[in-house]
C-alpha positions in Angstrom: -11.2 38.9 -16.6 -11.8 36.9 -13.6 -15.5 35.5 -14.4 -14.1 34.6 -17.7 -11.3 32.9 -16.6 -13.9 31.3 -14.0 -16.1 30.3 -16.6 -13.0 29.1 -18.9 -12.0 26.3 -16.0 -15.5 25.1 -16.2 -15.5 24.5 -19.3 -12.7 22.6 -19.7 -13.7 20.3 -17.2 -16.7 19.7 -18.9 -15.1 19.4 -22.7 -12.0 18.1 -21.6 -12.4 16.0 -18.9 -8.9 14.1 -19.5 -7.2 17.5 -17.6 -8.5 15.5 -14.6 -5.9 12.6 -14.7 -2.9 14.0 -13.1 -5.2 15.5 -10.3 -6.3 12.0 -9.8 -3.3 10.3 -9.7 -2.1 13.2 -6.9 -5.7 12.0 -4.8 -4.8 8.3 -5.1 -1.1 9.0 -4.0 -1.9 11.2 -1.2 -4.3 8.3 -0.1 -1.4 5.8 -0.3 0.7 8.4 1.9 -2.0 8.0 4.6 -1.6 4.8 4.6 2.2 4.8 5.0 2.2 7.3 7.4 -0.1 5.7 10.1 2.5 2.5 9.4 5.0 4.9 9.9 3.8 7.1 13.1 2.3 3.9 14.8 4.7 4.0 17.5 4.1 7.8 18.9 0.8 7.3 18.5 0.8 3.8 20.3 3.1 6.1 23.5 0.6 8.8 23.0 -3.0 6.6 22.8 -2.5 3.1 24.2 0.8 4.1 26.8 -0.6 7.3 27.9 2.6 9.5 26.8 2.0 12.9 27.2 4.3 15.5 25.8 6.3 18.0 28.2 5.2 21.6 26.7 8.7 23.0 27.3 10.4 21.2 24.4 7.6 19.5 22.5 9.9 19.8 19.0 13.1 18.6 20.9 11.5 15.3 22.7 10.0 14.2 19.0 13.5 14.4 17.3 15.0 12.6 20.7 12.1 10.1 21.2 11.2 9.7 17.3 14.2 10.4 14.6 13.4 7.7 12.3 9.9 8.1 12.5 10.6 11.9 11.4 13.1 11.1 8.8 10.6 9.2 7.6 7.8 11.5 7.6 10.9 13.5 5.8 11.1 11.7 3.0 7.6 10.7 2.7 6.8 14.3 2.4 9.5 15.3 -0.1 8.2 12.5 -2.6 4.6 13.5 -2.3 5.6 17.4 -2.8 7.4 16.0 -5.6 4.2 14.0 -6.9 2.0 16.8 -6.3 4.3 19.6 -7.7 4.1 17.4 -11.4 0.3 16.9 -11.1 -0.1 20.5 -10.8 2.3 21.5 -13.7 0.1 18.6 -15.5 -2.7 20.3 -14.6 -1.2 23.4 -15.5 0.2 22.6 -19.1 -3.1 21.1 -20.2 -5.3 24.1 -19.2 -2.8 26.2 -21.7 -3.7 24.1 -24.1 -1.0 20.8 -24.2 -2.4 17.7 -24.4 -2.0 15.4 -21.7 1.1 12.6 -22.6 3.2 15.8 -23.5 2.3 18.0 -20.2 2.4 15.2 -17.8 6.1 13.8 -19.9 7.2 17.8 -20.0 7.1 18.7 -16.5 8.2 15.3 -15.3 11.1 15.5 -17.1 11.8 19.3 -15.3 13.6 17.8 -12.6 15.5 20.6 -11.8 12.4 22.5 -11.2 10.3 20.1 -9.0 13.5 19.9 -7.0 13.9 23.4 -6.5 9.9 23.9 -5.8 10.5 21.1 -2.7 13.3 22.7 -1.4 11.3 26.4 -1.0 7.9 25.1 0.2 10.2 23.1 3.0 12.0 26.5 3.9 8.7 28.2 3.4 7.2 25.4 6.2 9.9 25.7 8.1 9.7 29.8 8.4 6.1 29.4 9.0 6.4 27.0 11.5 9.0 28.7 13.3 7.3 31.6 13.1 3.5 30.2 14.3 5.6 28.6 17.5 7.1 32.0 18.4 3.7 33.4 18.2 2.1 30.9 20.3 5.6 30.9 22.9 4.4 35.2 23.5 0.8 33.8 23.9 1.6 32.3 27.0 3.5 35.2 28.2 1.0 37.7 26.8 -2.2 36.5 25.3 -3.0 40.0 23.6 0.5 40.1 22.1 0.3 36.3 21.2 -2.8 37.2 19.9 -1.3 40.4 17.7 1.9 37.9 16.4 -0.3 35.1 15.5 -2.5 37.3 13.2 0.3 39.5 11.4 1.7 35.9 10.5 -1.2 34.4 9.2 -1.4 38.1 7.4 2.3 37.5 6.1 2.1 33.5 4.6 -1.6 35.1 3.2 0.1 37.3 1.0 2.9 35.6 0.4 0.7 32.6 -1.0 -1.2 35.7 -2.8 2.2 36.8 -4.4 3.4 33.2 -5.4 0.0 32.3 -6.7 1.3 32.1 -10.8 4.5 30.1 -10.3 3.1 27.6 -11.6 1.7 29.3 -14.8 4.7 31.4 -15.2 7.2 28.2 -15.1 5.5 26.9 -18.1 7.9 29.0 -20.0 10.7 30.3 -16.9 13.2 28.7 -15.0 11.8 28.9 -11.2 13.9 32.2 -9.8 12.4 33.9 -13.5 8.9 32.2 -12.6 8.7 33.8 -8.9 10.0 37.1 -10.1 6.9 36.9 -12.2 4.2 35.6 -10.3 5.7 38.7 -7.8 5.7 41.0 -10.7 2.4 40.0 -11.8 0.4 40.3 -8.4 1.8 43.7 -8.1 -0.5 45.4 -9.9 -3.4 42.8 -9.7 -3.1 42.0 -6.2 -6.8 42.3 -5.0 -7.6 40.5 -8.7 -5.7 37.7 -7.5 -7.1 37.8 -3.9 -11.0 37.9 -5.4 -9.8 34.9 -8.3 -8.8 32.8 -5.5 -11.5 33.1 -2.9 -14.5 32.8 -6.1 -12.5 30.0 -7.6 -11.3 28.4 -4.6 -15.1 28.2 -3.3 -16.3 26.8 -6.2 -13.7 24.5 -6.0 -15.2 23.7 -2.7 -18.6 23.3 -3.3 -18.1 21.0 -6.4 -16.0 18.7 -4.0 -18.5 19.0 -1.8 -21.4 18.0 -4.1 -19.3 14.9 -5.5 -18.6 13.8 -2.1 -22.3 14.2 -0.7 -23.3 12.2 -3.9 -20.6 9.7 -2.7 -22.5 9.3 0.2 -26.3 9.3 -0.8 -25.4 5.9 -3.8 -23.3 4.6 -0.9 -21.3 1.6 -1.3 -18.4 1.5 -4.0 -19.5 5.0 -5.4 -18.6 6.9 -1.5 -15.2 6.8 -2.3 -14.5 7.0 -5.8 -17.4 10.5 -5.8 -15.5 11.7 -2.5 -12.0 11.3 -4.7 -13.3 12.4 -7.8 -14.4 15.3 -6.4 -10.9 16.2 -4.6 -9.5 15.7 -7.8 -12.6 18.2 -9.9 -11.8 21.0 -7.3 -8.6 20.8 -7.3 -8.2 20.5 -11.1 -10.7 23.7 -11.5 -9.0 25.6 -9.6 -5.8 25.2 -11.1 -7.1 25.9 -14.3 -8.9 29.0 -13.3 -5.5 30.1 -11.7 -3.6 29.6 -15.5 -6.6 31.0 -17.2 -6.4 34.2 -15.1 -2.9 34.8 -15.3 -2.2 34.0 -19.2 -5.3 36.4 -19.8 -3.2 39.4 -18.6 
């Protein structure tokens, strides 16, 4: 089940290469982002580059929001849009490697507001909890660098399997609501759990190393072709495996 639903996102890349659109959209978006954040975070980096600014390690978090709250607020919203922009291109993504074509898919799930707004909201509480959780981890490292050491893993352990568990939301919400769709990517990576774990790693190194190739192509023409290849190829791995992801789960 997994090779085929390997071999399945291959081939629709190859036979039908418009599933790539809303991946590529999401790469030139995220490139704008960069863009508007570096306008955005020029004045902490100006205090911590040109000013020589350094941070006190007590109260890192609280001296940002003192020092910085509109450059946070910004970073805020900035992030909320492109979650939002990146939460359609995947259900894009998604719809078309079921089988919808692509004006349908991409007009479908941007008309599920409800649903991109309720995915924002949990991956911000789910980087919120992780964060929290990473900093409490590194606070015991400099009390105890064994225990810190011990926290640090069992988190990355935890948000492991929790992305594990969570892996078919996106599948699953072709046809849920969201609270239906986690029940059911939970539900379905109970009894396929180190099927999911195997799809993920194979897919998400093949993902990789077609990137890779795209990008290194990029960089042997040179000139315009570095970085159209090096987005096109953001756009192929991240568009394969999505569609490996959907192929596995509506194989069950």
């Amino acid at each position: 089940m997994i090779f085929s639903s390997i071999f399945s996102a291959f081939m629709q890349l190859v036979f039908k290469p418009q599933i790539l659109i809303p991946m590529i959209v999401l790469v030139l978006a995220s490139a704008a982002v960069v863009e508007v954040s570096g306008t955005i975070l020029e004045r902490p980096l100006n205090d911590f580059t040109l000013n020589a600014v350094a941070p006190t390690t007590d109260n890192i978090l609280g001296m940002f929001l003192f020092n910085y709250p509109l450059e946070i607020l910004g970073m805020v919203v900035i992030g909320s849009i492109m979650l939002g922009v990146g939460i359609i291109a995947w259900m894009s993504t998604t719809r078309m490697a079921k089988g919808e074509g692509l004006a349908k898919a991409v007009n479908t799930s941007v008309l599920e507001g409800g649903k991109t707004i309720g995915l924002v909201i949990l991956f911000w509480a789910i980087f919120i909890i992780a964060g929290t959780a990473l900093l409490l981890a590194t606070g015991l490292s400099m009390i105890e660098s064994t225990v810190g050491m011990i926290a640090t893993i069992i988190v990355l352990i935890i948000l492991f399997v929790v992305f594990v568990k969570l892996s078919f939301v996106f599948p699953a919400l072709i046809n849920k609501e969201l609270k239906k769709a986690l029940q059911e990517s939970w539900k379905f990576t109970n009894k396929k759990f180190w099927g999911t774990v195997a799809l993920i790693i194979i897919a998400g190194i093949i993902a990789l190393v077609l990137g890779v190739v795209l990008s290194q192509i990029g960089i042997l023409i040179g000139g315009f072709a570095d970085p159209i290849l090096s987005a096109l190829g953001d756009a192929v791995g991240g568009t394969y495996f999505v569609a490996a992801v959907t192929n596995y789960f509506y194989s069950k």
